[in-house]
N, C-alpha and C positions, 0 to 999 in steps of 0.2 A: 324321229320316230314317225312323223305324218306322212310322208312320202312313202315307205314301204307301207302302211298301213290302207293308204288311198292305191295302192298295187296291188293289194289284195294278197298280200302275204303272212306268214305266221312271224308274231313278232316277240321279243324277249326284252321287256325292258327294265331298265335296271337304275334306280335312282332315290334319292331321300325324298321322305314326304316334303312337300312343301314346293314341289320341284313343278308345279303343272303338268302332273302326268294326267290327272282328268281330262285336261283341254285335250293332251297329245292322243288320246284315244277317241275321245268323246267328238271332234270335229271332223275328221274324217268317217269316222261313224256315220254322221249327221248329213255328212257328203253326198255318203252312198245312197242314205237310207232316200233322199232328193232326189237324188239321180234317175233312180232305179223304182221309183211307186210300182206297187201293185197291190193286187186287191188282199185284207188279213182275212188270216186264217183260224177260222172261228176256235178257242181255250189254245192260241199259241202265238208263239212273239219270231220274231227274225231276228234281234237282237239280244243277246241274254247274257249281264252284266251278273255276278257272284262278289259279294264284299263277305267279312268276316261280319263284321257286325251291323247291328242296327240304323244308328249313327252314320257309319259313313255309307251305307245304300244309301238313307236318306238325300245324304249329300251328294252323292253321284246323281242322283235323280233330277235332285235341284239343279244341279249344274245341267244335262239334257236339257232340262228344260230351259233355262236361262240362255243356253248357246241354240236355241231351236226355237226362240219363240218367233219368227215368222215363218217356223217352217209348221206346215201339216202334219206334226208327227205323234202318234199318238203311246203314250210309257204308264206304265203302271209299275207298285212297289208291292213285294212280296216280303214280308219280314213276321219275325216271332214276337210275342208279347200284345199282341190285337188279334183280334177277332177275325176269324179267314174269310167270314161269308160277303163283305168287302171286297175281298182282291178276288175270290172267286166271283162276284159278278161283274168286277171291271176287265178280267181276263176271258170273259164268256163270248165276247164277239171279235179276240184277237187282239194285240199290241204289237206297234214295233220296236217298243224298247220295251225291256222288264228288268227293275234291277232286283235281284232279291239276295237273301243270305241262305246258305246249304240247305238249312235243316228245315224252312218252311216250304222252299219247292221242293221239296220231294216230299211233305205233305200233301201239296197239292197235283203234283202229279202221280200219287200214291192215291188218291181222293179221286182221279179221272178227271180234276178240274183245270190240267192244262196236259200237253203234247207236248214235248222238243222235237217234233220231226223235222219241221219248219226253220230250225235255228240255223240261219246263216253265219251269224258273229256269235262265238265265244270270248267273253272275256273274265279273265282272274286276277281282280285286281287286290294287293295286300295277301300274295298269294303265299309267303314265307307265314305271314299271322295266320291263317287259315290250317297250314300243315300243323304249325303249333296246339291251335285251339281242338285237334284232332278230328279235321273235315274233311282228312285227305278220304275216306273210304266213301262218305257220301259224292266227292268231288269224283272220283272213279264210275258210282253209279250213275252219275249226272251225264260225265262223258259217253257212256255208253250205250245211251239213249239217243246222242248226238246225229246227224248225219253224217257221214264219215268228212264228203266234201264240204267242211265249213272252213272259215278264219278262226284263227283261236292267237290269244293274245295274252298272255301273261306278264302280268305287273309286279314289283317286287322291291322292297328294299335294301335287300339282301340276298345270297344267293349262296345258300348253305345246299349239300349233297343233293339231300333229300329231295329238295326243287329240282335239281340239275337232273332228277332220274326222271323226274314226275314230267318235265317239260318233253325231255327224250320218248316219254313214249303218247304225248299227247301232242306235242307239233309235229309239222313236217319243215323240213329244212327252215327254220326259222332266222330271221335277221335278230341279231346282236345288237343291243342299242344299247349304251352305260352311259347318263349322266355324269357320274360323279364312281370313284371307285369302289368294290364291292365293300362294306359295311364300314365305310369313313362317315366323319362326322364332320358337320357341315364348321366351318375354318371361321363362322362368326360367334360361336360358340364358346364363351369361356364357362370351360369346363372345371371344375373345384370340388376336393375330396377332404371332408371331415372326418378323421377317426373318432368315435365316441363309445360310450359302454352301451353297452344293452336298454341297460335301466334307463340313460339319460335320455336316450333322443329326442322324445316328447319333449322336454325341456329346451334341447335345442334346438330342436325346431322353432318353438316358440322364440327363443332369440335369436333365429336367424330372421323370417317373419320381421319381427321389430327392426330389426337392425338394415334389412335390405329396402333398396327404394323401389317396391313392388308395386307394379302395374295389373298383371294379371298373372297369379301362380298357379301351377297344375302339379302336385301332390302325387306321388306313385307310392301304392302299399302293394303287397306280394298277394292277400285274402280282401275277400269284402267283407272280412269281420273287421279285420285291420284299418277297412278306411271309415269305418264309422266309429271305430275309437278314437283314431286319431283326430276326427272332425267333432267327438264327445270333448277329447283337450284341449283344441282350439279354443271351443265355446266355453269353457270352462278361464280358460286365459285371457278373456275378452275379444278373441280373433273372430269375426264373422268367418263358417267356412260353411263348405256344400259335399255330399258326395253323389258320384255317379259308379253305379257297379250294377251286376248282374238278376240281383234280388229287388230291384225298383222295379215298378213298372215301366212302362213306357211313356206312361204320361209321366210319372215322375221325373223321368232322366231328361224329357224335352222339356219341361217346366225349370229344372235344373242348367240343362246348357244355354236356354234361352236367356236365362237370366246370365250366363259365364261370358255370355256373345256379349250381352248391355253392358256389361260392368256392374251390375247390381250384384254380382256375389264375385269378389275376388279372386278369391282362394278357392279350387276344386279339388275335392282329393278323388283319385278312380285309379281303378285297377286297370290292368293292360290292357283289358279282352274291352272296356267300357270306351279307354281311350282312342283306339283306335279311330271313332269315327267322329274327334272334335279336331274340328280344322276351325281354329279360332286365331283371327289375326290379333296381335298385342299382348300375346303370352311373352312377359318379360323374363320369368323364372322357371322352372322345370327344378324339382328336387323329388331326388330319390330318399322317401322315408325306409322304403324296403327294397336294396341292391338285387336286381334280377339275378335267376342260376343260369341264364340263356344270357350269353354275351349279346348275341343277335337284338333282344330287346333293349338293350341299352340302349343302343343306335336310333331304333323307331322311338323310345320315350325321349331323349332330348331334342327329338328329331321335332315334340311341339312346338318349339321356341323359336327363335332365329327362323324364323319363313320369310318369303319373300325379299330378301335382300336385308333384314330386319337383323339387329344385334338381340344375343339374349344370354342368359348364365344356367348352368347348371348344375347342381350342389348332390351331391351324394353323400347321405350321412351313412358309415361302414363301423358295423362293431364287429368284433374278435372272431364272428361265427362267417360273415362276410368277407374276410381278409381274400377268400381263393374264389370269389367270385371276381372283384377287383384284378386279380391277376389274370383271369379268363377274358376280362373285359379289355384291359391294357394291351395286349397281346391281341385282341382282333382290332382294332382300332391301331397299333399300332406306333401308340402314344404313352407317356405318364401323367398320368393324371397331378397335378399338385394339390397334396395334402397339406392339411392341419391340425395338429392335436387337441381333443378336447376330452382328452380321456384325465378320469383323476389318477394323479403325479404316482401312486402308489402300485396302479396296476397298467403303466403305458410299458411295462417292460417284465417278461417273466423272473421268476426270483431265480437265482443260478442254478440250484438243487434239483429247480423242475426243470431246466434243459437238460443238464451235463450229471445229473445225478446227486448224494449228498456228498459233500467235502470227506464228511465224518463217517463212521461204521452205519450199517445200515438200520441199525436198530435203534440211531439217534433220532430217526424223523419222527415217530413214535411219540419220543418224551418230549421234542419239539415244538409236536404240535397240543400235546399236552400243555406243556407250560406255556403256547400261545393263548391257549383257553383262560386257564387261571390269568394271563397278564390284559386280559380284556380284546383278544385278537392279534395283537401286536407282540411280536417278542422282543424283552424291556433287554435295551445293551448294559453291560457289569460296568457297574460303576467303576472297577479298576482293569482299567484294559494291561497296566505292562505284569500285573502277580498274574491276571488270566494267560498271557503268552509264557511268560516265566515256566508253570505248571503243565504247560502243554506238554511236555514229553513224559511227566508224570502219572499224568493224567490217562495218557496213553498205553505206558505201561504199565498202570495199576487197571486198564480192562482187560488187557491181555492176559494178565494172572489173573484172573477172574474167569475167564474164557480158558486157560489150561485147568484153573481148581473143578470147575465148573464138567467139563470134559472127562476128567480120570478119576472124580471123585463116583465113589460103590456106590452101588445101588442100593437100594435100602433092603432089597433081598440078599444081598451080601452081607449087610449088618445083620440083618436078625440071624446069619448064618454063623458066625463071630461070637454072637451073644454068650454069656453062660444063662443053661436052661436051669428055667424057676423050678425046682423040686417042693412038692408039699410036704409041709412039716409031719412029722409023727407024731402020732397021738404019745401024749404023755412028757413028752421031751422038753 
């Protein structure tokens, strides 16, 4: 990817987190930006970096800086959950790097507090997570502030429709560059599928936890209500856990991954939109407590684990409401996942009645499930199973005369028609 990139062309790159796609952008950036000095342009950047989230602007930032620190280069961070008066006076006399996320530059240029005239480099990177988190419309108004003549650069894990239109009308003739193929999972990965019920997973989770020889786990719920119960059962279990999601502030969440980077909190539990931007080396586990409805996320959440040449596992607890997200997932990836049962013995298979219908007349389920009631739930088997077969044909044809009496038998406006009519007595008689 460095070589077109240092060409000055529109690039398309395609690969799992973990891959160094920061470097692969970020050093030819730093090239140019060398190369090339000129004097900044006072509320605007020449450079302008777009992440989904907090977090990982953050880390693209850090990264600039750590590949540039003998260079003159001067980067500022535009992000949500802090206070803008900040970054609008660090963008007052111009940057040449600006990383920020959708929704606070275009406060600020919404606020007159920066310009894109100036922007020579666009870049999108986690650009499939951003369509998701539904930024594609500010991403449009962003671009179209843009100079027409820039680089523009988009980064991806994946590379569903929706990208492939979004790039078509935002690059020009752009170079192709695929890591790794579109939505595979990285081959150090062992991947593992628990069936379990609803009710339990709390539970199992908790004995998976115990059971596994964890280093550093990252926890996925589907809500941020989800990840703070789940880290309510942890602690409740004696498990130290943490979470990171949308409703923390910022200082929370960086108080939180600071400690997930030390190892001073193990266990993280964060929602997808939060995860995005922890790039933590040593995450041994990755478990899915809530099976995404976007196969595509699949890919990016196990994609924490296994980094850098690094082995790691990842466990998907699936109960009965998940089964078709599992087959959406299998199918893009392209793999079966190896399952294991931990469902109880009674409900890992439907009862026959409820696939293929009832054996018996239709009015049997009824008193069925009646007598399931009275037998405590369960319907108690007849103590004499060969007099039960024996009577079965009996049995049968004494409902059927019952269903012909039942069918031809008058109506009760018939009887009273039959009847002999009560005449009153006469007097005297």
């Amino acid at each position: 990817m460095i070589p077109p990139v240092m060409a000055g062309r529109d690039v398309i790159g395609i690969a799992q987190t973990g891959t160094g796609k920061t470097a692969a952008f970020a050093l030819p950036i730093l090239h140019h930006l060398a190369a090339h000095t000129r004097p900044l342009v006072r509320k605007s950047c020449r450079v302008l970096v777009l992440a989904p989230t907090r977090e990982l602007s953050g880390q693209i930032l850090d990264s600039f800086r750590v590949y540039g620190r003998h260079l003159r280069i001067k980067s500022a961070l535009a992000i949500g959950g802090v206070a803008m008066g900040g970054q609008v006076r660090a963008l007052l006399n111009g940057v040449d790097v600006l990383v920020a996320t959708p929704g606070r530059l275009m406060d600020l240029v919404k606020s007159n507090a920066l310009r894109l005239d100036a922007v020579e480099c666009l870049v999108l990177d986690e650009a499939d997570r951003m369509l998701d988190m539904g930024f594609i419309h500010d991403i449009r108004k962003i671009v179209a502030k843009l100079p027409v003549d820039r680089q523009t650069l988009m980064l991806s894990a994946t590379m569903p429709k929706a990208i492939a239109e979004l790039a078509a009308h935002m690059l020009r003739d752009p170079v192709r560059v695929a890591v790794a193929p579109v939505a595979s999972t990285a081959e150090r990965i062992e991947q593992r599928l628990i069936r379990v019920d609803r009710g339990a997973k709390s539970a199992v989770l908790v004995d998976v936890l115990r059971r596994e020889p964890i280093d550093r786990a990252l926890i996925f719920t589907r809500t941020k209500h989800g990840a703070d119960k789940v880290v309510r059962g942890l602690i409740q279990a004696g498990i130290a856990a943490d979470a990171i999601h949308g409703n923390k502030s910022q200082n929370q969440r960086e108080r939180v991954l600071a400690a997930f980077r030390k190892g001073a909190t193990r266990i993280l539990v964060a929602t997808d939109i939060a995860a995005r931007g922890i790039d933590v080396d040593g995450i041994s586990h990755v478990i899915n407590f809530d099976l995404p409805n976007v196969p595509e996320t699949y890919v990016h959440r196990i994609g924490r684990t296994a980094r850098a040449g690094a082995e790691g596992v990842a466990i998907s607890l699936c109960d009965g409401e998940e089964v078709a997200f599992v087959r959406d997932i299998e199918k893009l990836i392209r793999m079966s996942i190896p399952s294991s049962d931990r469902r109880v013995p009674g409900r890992q298979s439907e009862p026959p009645h409820a696939r293929n219908g009832s054996a018996g007349s239709p009015s049997s389920a009824p008193g069925k499930r009646r007598q399931q009631r009275r037998n405590g739930g369960a319907a108690r088997e007849p103590r004499h199973h060969d007099h039960t077969r024996d009577h079965a044909p009996e049995t049968a044809n004494g409902i059927a005369s019952v269903r012909f009496l039942h069918h031809h038998a008058p109506s009760r406006r018939d009887f009273a028609r039959h009847e002999p009519r009560q005449t009153a007595p006469v007097k005297g008689s």
